[in-house]
C-alpha positions as a Markdown table, in Angstrom:
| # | Residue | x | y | z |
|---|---|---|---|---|
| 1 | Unk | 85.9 | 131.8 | -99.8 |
| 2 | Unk | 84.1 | 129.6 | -97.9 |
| 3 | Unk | 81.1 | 129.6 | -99.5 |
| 4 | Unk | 83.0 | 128.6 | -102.8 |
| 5 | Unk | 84.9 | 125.4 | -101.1 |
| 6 | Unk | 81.6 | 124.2 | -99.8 |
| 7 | Unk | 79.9 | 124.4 | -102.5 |
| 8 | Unk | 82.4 | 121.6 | -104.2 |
| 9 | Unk | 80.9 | 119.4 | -101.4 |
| 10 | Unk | 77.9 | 117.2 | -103.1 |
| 11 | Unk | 78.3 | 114.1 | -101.0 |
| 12 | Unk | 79.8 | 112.5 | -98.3 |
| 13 | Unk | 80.4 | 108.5 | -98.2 |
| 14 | Unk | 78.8 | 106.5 | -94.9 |
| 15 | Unk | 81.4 | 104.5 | -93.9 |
| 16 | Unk | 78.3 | 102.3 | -91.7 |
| 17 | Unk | 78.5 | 99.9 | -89.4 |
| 18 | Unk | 81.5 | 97.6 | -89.8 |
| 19 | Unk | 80.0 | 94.3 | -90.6 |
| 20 | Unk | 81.4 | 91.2 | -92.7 |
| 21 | Unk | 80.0 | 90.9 | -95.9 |
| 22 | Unk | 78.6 | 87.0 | -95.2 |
| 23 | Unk | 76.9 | 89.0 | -92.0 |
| 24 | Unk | 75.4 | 91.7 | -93.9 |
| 25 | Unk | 72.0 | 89.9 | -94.5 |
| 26 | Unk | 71.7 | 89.2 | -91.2 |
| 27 | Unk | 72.1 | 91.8 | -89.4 |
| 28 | Unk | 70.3 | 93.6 | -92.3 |
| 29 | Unk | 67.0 | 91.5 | -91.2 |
| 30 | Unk | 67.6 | 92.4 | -87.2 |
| 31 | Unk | 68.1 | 96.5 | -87.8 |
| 32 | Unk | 64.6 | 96.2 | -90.0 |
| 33 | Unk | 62.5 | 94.0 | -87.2 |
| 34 | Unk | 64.1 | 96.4 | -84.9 |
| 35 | Unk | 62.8 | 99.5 | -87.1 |
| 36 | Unk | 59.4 | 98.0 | -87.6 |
| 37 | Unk | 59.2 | 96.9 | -83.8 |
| 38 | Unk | 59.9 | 100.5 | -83.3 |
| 39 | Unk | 57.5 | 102.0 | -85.5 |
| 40 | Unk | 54.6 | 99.5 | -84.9 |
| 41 | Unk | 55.0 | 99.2 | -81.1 |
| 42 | Unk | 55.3 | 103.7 | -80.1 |
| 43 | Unk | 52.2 | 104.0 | -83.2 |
| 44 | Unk | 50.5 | 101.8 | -81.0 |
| 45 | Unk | 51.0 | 103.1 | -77.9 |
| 46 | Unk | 50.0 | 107.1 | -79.6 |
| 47 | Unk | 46.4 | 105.0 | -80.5 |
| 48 | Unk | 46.0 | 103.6 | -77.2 |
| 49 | Unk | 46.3 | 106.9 | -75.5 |
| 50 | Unk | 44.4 | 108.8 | -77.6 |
| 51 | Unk | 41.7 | 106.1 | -77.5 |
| 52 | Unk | 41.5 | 105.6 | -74.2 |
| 53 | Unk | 39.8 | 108.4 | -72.2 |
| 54 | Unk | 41.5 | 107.1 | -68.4 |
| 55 | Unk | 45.0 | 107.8 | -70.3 |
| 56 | Unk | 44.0 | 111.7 | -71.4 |
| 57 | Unk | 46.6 | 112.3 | -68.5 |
| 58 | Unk | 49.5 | 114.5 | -67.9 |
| 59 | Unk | 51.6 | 111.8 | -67.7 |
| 60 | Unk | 50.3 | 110.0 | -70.9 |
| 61 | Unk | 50.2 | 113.0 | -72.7 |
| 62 | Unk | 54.0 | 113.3 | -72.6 |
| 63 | Unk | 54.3 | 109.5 | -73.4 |
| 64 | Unk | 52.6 | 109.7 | -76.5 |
| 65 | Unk | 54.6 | 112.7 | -77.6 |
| 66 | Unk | 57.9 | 110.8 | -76.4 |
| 67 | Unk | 56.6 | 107.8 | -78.8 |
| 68 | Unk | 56.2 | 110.1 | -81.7 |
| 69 | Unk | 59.6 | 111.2 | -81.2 |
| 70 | Unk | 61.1 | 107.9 | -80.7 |
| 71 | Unk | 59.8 | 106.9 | -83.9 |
| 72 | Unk | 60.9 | 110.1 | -85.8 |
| 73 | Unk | 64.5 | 109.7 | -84.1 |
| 74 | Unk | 64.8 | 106.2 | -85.3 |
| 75 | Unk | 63.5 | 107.2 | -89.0 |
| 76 | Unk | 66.0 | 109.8 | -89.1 |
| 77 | Unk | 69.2 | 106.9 | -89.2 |
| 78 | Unk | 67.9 | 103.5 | -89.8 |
| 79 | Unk | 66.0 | 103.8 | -93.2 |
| 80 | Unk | 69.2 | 104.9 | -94.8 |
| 81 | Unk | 71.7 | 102.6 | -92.6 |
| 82 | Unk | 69.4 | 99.8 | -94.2 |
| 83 | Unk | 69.5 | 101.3 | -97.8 |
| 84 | Unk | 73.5 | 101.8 | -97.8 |
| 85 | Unk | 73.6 | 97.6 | -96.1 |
| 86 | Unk | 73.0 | 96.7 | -99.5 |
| 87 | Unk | 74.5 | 99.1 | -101.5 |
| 88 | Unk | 77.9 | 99.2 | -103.1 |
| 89 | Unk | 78.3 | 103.3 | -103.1 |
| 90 | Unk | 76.9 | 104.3 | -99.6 |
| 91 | Unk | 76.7 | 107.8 | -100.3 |
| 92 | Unk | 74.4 | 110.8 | -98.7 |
| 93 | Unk | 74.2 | 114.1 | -100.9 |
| 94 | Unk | 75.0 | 117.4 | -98.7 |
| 95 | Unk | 71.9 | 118.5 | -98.4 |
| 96 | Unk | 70.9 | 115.1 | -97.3 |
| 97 | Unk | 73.7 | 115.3 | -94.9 |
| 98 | Unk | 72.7 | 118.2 | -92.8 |
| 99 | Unk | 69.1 | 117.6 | -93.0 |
| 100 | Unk | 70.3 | 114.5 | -90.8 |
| 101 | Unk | 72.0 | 115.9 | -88.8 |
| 102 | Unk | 69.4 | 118.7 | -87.7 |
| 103 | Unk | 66.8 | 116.1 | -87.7 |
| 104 | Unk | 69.0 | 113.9 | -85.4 |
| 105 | Unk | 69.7 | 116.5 | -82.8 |
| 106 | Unk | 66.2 | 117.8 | -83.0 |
| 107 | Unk | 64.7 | 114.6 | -81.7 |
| 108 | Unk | 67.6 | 113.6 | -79.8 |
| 109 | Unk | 67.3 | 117.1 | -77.4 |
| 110 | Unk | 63.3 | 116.7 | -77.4 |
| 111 | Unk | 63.6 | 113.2 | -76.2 |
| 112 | Unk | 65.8 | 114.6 | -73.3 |
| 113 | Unk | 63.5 | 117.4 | -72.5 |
| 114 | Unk | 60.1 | 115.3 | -72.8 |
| 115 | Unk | 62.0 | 112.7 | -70.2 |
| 116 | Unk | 62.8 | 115.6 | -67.9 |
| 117 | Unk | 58.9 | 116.3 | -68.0 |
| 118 | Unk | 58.1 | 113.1 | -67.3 |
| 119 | Unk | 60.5 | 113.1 | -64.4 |
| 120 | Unk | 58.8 | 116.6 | -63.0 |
| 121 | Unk | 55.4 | 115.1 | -63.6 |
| 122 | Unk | 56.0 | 111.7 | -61.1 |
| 123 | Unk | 57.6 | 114.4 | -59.1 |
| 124 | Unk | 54.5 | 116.3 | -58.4 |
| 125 | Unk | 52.4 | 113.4 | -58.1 |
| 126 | Unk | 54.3 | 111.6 | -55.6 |
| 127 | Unk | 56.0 | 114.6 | -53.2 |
| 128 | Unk | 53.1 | 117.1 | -54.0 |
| 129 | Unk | 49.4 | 114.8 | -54.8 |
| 130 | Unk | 47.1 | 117.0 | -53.3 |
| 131 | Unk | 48.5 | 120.4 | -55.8 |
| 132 | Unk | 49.1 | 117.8 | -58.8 |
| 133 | Unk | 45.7 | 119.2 | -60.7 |
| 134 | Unk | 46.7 | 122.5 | -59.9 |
| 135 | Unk | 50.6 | 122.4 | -60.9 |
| 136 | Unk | 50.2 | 119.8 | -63.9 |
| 137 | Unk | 47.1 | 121.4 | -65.3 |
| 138 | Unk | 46.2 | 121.2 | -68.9 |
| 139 | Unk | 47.9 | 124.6 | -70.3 |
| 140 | Unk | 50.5 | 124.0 | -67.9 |
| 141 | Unk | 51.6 | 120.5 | -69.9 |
| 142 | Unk | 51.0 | 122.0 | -73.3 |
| 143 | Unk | 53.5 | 124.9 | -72.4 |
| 144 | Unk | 56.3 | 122.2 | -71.1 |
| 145 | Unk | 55.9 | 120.4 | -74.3 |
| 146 | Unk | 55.8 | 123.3 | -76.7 |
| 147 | Unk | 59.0 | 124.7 | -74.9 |
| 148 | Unk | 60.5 | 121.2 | -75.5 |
| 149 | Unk | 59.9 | 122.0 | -79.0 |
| 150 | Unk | 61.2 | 125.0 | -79.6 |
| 151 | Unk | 64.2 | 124.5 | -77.2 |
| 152 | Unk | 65.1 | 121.6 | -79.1 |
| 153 | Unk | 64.6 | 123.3 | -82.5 |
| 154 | Unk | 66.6 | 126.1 | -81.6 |
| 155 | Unk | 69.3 | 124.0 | -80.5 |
| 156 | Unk | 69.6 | 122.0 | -83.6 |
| 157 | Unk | 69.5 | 124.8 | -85.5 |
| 158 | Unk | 72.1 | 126.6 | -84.1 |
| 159 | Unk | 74.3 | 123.6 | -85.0 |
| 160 | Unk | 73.1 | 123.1 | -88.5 |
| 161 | Unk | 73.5 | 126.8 | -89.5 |
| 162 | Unk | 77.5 | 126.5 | -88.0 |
| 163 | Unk | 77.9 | 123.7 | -89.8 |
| 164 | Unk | 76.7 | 124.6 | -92.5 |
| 165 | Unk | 79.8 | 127.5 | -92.5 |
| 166 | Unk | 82.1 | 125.1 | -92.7 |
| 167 | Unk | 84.5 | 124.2 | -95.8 |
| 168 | Unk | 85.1 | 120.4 | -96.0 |
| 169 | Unk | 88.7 | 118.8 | -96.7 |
| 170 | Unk | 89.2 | 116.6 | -99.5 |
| 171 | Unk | 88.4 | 113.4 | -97.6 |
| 172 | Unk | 84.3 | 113.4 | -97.1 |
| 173 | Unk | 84.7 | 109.7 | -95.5 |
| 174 | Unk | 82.4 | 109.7 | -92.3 |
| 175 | Unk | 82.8 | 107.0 | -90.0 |
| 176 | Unk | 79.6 | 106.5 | -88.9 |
| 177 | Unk | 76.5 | 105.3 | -90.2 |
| 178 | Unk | 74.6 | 108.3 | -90.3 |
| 179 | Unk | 76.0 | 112.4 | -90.5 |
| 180 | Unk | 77.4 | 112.6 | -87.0 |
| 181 | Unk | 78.2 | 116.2 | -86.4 |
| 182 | Unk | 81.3 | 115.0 | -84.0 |
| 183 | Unk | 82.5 | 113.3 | -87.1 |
| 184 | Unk | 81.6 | 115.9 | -89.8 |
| 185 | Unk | 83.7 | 118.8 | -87.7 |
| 186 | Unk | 86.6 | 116.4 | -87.4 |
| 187 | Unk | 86.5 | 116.6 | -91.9 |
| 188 | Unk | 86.3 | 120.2 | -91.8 |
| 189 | Unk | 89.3 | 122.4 | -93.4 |
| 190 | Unk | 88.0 | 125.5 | -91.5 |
| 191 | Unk | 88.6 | 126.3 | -87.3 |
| 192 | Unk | 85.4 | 124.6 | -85.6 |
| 193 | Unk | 86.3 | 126.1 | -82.2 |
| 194 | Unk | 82.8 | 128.0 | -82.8 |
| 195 | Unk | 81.1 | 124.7 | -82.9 |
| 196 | Unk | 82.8 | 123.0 | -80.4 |
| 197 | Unk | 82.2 | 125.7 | -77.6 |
| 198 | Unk | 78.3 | 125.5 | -79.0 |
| 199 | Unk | 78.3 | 121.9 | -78.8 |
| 200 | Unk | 79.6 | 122.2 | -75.2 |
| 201 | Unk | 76.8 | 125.0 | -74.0 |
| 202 | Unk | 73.9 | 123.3 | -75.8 |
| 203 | Unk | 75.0 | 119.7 | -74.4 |
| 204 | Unk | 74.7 | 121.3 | -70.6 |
| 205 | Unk | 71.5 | 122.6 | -71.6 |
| 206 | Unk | 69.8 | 119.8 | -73.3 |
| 207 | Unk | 71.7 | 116.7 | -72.0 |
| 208 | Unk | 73.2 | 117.5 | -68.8 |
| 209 | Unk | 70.8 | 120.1 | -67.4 |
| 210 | Unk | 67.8 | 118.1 | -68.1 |
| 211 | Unk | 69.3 | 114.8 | -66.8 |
| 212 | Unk | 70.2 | 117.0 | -63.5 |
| 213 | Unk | 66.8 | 117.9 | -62.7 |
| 214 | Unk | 65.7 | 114.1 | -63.5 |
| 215 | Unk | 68.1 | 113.3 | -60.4 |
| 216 | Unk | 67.0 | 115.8 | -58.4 |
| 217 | Unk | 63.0 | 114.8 | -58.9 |
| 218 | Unk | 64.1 | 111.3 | -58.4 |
| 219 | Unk | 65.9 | 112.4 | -55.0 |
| 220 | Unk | 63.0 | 114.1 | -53.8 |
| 221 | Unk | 60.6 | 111.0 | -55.1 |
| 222 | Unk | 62.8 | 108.1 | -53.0 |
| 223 | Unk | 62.7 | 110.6 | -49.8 |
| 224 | Unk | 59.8 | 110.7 | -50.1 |
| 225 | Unk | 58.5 | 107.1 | -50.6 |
| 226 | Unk | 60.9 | 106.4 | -47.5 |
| 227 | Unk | 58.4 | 108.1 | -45.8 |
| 228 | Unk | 55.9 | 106.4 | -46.3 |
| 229 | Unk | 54.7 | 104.1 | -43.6 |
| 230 | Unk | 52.8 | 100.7 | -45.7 |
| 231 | Unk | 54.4 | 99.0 | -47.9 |
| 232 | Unk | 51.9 | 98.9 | -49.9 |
| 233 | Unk | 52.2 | 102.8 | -50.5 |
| 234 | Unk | 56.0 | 102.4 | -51.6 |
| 235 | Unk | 55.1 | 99.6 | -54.1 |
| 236 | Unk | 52.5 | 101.8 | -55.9 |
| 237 | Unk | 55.1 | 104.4 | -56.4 |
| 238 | Unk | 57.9 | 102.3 | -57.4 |
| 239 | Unk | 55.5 | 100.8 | -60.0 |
| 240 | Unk | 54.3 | 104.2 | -61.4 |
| 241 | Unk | 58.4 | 105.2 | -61.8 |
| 242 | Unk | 59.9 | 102.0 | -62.8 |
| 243 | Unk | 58.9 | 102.6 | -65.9 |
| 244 | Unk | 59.8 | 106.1 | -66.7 |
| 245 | Unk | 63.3 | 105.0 | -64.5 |
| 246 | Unk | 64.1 | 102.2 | -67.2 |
| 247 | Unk | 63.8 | 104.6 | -70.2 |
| 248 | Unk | 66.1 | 106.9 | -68.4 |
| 249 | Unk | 68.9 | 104.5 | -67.7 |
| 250 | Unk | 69.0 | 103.2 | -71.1 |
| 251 | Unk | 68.9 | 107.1 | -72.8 |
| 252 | Unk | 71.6 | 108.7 | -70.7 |
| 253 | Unk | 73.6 | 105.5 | -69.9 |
| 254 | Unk | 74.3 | 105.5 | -73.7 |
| 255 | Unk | 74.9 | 109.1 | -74.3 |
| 256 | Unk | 76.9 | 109.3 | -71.4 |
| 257 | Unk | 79.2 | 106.2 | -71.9 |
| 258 | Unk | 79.2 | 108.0 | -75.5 |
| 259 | Unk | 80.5 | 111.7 | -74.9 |
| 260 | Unk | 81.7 | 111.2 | -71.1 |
| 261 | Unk | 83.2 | 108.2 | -70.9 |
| 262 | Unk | 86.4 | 108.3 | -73.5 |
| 263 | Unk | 88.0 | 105.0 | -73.8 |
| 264 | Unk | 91.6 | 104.9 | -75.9 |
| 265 | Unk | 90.8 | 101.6 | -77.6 |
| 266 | Unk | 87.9 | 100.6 | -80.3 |
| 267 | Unk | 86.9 | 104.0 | -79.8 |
| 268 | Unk | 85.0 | 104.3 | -82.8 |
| 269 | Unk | 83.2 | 100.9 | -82.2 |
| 270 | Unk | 82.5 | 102.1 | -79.5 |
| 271 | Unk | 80.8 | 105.5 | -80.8 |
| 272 | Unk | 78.5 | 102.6 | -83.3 |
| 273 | Unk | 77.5 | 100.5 | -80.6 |
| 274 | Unk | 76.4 | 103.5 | -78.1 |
| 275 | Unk | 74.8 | 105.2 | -81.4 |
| 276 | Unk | 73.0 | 102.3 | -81.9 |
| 277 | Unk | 72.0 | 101.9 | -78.6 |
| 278 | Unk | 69.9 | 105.3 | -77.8 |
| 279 | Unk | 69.0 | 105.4 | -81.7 |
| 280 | Unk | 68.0 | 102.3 | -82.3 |
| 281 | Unk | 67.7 | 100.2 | -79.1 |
| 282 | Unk | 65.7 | 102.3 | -76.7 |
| 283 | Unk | 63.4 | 103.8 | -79.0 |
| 284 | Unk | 62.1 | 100.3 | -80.2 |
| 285 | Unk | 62.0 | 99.2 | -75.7 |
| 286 | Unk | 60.1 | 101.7 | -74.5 |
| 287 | Unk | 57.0 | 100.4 | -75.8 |
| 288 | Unk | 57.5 | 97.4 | -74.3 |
| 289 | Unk | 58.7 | 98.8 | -71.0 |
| 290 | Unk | 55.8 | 101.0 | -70.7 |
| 291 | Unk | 53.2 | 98.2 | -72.0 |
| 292 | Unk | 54.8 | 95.6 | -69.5 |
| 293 | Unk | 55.1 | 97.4 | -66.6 |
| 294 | Unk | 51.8 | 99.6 | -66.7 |
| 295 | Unk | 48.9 | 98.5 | -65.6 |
| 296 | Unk | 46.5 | 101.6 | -67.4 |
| 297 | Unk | 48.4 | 100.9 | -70.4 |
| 298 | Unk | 47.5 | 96.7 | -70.5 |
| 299 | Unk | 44.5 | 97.8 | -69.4 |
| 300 | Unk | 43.8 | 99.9 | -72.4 |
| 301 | Unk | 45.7 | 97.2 | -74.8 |
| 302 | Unk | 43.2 | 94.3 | -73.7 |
| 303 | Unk | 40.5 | 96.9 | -74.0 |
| 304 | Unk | 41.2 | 97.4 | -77.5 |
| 305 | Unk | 41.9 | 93.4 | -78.4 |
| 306 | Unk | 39.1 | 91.8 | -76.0 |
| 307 | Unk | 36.4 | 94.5 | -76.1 |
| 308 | Unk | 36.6 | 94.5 | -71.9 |
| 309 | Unk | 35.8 | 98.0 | -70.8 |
C-alpha cells in the first residue's frame, strides 16, 4: 500500500527562501558570490596542501578533507536554491528530492566527525607532544577519516531508506529551500515515529557525541595551556586552536540554535536563516579563517603567488 501511494509522488514544490520579488536579483548575486567564494576559496586551500610538502600534516590532512566536504555540502543546496530564485515552478522531482537529502546529511555528519578529529588532533599535540608521532601516525589518520566516512554514510542512509517508506499527503509544499527531512516527515501520511526516534539516536551520535568530545579536548587543551609558565608558550597554542575554535562555534552554534533552541515565533525563518548559516555561511569562512589566522597556510599561499620558498 505504501509502495502504491508513493509512487503517485513525482515532485515536491521548494517553497525557498522568502524574499520580495524586487529583492530577488539581489540576493540572487550574494548566494552565487557566496557559492563561488566557497568553491574557489576550500579548492584552493586542497591545492595548497597538497602542494606544499610542510602542510603533509595530520592536522592539514583533515583540513583539506573538511574543505572538500564543505564544498560538496554547499553544492548539495545552493546550485538549486539559485536555479528555483529565478524560476516560476520551483520544483525538485522525488528522486531528486531524496538524493538531497542523503547528500545533505552525508556531508553534514562528516563535517561533524572531521571537526571532532581535528579537535582530537590539537588535543594530542598540545596535552600529549612528545607521543603526537606515535598517536597521530599516518594509518592512524587515514582510519579516523575513513570511519568518518562510513559513519556518516551509514547514517544518512539509514534516514534515506526510512524515508523513502513513507507515503506522502496530498500537499508536497516544503518550506524550505532544499529537501529538509524535518520538513518532508511533517508531509508524510504514514506514522514517522520510526524516523523520529532514528533522527534522535543518530543526532547524539553524529552531532552531539562528536561536539562532546570537542569540549572535552578543548577542556583538557585550556588546562593545559594554564600550565604553561611563558606567555609566549600560551600564545603559540591559542594561535594553532583559534582557528579550528572559530569553525566550531559557527557549525554547532547554528545547528544547535536550529534543533535545540525552539523559539514559538518566526520559527520557520528562523529554520532558513540557521540553514543558511552552517550551509552556506561557514562553508564559504573557513577558508578565510584558516588562511587568516595560519601562519603555514600564508606561508604556503605567498609561496605559490611570490615564488618565496
Amino acid at each position: 500500500m505504501r509502495r502504491e501511494n508513493q509512487s503517485t509522488v513525482s515532485e515536491f514544490l521548494l517553497l525557498g527562501l522568502p524574499i520580495r520579488p524586487e529583492q530577488q536579483a539581489m540576493f540572487f548575486a550574494l548566494f552565487l558570490g557566496m557559492y563561488l567564494t566557497t568553491v574557489l576559496g576550500n579548492l584552493l586551500i586542497i591545492l595548497l596542501i597538497r602542494l606544499d610538502s610542510r602542510l603533509h600534516t595530520p592536522m592539514y590532512f583533515f583540513l583539506s578533507h573538511l574543505a572538500f566536504t564543505d564544498v560538496s555540502f554547499s553544492s548539495v543546496t545552493v546550485p538549486k536554491m539559485l536555479m528555483n530564485m529565478h524560476a516560476k515552478y520551483k520544483s525538485i522531482s522525488y528522486a531528486g528530492c531524496i538524493s538531497q537529502t542523503y547528500f545533505f546529511i552525508f556531508c553534514a555528519d562528516l563535517d561533524s566527525f572531521l571537526i571532532t578529529s581535528m579537535a582530537y588532533d590539537r588535543y594530542v599535540a598540545i596535552c600529549h607532544p612528545l607521543h603526537y608521532s606515535i598517536v597521530m601516525s599516518q594509518s592512524i589518520c587515514v582510519m579516523l577519516v575513513a570511519g568518518s566516512w562510513v559513519i556518516a554514510c551509514a547514517c544518512a542512509l539509514l534516514h534515506t531508506l526510512l524515508l523513502a517508506q513513507l507515503s506522502f499527503c496530498a500537499d508536497h509544499t516544503v518550506p524550505h529551500f532544499f529537501c529538509d527531512l524535518a520538513a518532508l516527515l511533517k508531509l508524510s501520511c504514514s506514522d514517522t515515529s520510526l524516523n523520529q526516534l532514528v533522527i534522535f539516536t543518530a543526532g547524539l551520535t553524529a552531532i552531539m557525541l562528536p561536539f562532546l568530545c570537542i569540549v572535552v579536548s578543548y577542556g583538557h587543551i585550556g588546562a593545559t595551556i594554564l600550565r604553561v609558565p611563558s606567555s609566549k608558550g600560551i600564545c603559540k597554542a591559542l594561535s594553532t586552536c583559534g582557528s579550528h575554535l572559530s569553525v566550531v562555534t559557527l557549525y554547532y552554534g547554528a545547528i544547535i540554535g536550529l534543533y535545540f533552541l525552539p523559539s514559538s515565533n518566526n520559527t520557520n525563518n528562523k529554520n532558513l536563516i540557521a540553514s543558511l548559516m552552517y550551509t552556506v555561511v561557514t562553508p564559504m569562512l573557513n577558508p578565510f579563517i584558516y588562511s587568516l589566522r595560519n601562519k603555514d597556510m600564508k606561508g604556503a599561499l605567498r609561496k605559490i603567488f611570490c615564488g618565496r620558498k
